[in-house]
C-alpha positions as CSV (number, residue, x, y, z in Angstrom):
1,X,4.1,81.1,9.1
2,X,2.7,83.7,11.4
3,X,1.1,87.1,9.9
4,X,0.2,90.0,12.4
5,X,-1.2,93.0,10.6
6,X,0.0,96.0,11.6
7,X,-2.2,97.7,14.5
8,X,-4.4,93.8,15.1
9,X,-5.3,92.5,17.4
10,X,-5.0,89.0,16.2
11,X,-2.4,87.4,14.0
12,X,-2.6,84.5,11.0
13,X,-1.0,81.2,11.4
14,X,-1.0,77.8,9.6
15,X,-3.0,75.5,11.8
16,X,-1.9,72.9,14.0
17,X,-3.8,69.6,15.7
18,X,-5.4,71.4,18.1
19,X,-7.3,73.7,15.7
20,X,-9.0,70.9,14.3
21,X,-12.2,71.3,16.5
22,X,-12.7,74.7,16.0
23,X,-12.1,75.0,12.2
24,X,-15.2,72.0,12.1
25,X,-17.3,74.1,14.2
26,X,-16.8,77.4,12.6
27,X,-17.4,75.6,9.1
28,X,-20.4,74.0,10.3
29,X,-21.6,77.0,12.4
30,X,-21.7,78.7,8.8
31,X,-23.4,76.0,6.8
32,X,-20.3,76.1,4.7
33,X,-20.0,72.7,2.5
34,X,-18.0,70.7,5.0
35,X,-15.5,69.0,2.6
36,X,-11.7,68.2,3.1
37,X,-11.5,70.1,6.6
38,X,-8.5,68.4,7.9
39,X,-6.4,70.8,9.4
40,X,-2.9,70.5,7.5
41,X,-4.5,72.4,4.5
42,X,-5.8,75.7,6.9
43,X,-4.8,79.0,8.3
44,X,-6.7,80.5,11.3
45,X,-7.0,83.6,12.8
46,X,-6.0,83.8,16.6
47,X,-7.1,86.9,18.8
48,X,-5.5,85.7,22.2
49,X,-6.5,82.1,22.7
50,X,-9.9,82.1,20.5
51,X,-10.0,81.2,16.6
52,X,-11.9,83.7,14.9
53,X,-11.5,82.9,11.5
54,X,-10.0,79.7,9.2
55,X,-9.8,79.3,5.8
56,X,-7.9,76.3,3.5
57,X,-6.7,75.8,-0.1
58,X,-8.4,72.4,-0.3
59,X,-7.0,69.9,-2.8
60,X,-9.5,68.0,-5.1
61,X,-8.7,64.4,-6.1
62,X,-8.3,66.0,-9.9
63,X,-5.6,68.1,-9.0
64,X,-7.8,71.4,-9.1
65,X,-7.1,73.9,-5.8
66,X,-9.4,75.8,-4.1
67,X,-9.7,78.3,-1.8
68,X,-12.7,77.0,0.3
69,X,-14.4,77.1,4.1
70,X,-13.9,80.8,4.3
71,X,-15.2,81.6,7.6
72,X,-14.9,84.8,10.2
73,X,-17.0,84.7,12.8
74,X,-19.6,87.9,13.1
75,X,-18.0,89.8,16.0
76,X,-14.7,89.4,13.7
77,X,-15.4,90.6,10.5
78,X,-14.5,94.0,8.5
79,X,-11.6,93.9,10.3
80,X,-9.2,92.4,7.6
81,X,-9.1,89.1,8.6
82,X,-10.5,87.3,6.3
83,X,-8.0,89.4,3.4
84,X,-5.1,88.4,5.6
85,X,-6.2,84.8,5.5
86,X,-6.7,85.0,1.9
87,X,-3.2,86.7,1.5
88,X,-1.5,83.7,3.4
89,X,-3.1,81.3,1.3
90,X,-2.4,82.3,-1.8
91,X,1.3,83.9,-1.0
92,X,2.5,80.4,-2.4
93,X,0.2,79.5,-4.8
94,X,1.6,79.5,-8.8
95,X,-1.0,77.7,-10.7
96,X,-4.7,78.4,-11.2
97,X,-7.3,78.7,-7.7
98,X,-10.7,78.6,-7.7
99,X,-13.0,79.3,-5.3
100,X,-17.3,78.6,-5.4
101,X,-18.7,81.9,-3.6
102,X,-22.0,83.7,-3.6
103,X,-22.8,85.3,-7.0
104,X,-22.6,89.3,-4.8
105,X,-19.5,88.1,-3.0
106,X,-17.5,87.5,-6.3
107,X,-16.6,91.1,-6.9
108,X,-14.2,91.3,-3.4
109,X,-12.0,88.6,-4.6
110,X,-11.3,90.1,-8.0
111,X,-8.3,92.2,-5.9
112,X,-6.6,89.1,-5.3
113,X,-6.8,88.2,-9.5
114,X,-9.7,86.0,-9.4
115,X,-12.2,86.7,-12.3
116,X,-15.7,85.3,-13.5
117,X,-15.8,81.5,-15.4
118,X,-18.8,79.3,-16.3
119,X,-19.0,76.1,-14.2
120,X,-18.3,74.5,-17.5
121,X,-14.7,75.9,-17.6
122,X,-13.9,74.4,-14.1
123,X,-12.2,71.4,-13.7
124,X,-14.4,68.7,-12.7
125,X,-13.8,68.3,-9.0
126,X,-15.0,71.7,-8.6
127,X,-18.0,71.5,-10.9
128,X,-19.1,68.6,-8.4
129,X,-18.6,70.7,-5.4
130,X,-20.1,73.8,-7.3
131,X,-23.3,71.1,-8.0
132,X,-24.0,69.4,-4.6
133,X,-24.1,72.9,-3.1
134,X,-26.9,73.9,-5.7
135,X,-28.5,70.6,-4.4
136,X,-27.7,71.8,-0.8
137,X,-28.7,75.6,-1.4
138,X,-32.3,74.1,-3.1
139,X,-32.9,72.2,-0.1
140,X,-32.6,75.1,1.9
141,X,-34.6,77.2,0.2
142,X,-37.2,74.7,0.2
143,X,-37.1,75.1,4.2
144,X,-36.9,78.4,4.3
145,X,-33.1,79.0,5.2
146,X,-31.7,81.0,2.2
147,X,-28.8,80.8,0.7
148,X,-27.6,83.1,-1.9
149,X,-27.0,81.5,-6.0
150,X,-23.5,80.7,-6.0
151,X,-20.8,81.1,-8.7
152,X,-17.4,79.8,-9.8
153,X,-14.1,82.2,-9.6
154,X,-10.6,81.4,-10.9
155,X,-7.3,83.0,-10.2
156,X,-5.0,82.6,-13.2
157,X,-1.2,80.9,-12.4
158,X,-0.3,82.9,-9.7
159,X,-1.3,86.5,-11.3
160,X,-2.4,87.5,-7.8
161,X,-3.1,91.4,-7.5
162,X,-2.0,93.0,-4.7
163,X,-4.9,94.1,-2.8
């Protein structure tokens, strides 16, 4: 799978091996929760030979999917990337995704059919994820690095809206 959007500059592929590094250390650069970042689950953004973006649909031991470690790096962004990413990930997808975002952020995925749920309504893998980044985002604010209150989102069995 390889996705160049029309007039880019860089192009979407499923990652290989090699991307491994890079998709840690944008994750970690962004003080994402790094969980389940093996490779074989991502797609990256490539602009020549640089990775400027990665995201995965990450696979919790309960069978719940999510789309988690969104990351673009700043010089990258509002440029469509991360939408292509998110487009590649869910082109396949038929049951329900969820995703854990930043309460403001939530309104950009409901284009791609993901709406509001209480934590309660998640299945449980992704109620513990959703919880150890509360514990996460508390510690930070306790040391002065702020992190925004953080919600759960679900898209429905494949009911996808085109963006």
């Amino acid at each position: 799978m390889t996705i160049t959007p029309t007039d880019a500059d860089w192009l979407i592929r499923a990652a290989g091996p090699d991307d491994q590094s890079a998709i840690s250390a944008l994750v970690r650069t962004e003080r994402l929760f790094p969980y389940g970042l093996g490779w074989r689950s991502f797609v990256v953004a490539e602009a020549g030979e640089r990775i400027v973006g990665a995201a995965q649909i990450r696979n919790h031991r309960d069978g719940a999917r999510e789309l988690g470690s969104l990351v673009v790096t700043p010089g990258w962004r509002n440029r469509g990337v991360a939408e292509a990413m998110i487009e590649a990930l869910l082109v396949g997808e038929t049951g329900p995704v969820h995703l854990v975002t930043a309460a403001e952020r939530a309104p950009r995925f409901t284009r791609f059919g993901f709406e509001k749920i209480s934590v309660s309504q998640a299945p449980g893998g992704l109620q513990r994820h959703f919880w150890l980044g509360q514990i996460g985002g508390g510690l930070s604010r306790l040391f002065s690095l702020r992190r925004p209150r953080s919600m759960v989102v679900m898209r429905r069995d494949g009911d996808a809206s085109s963006p």
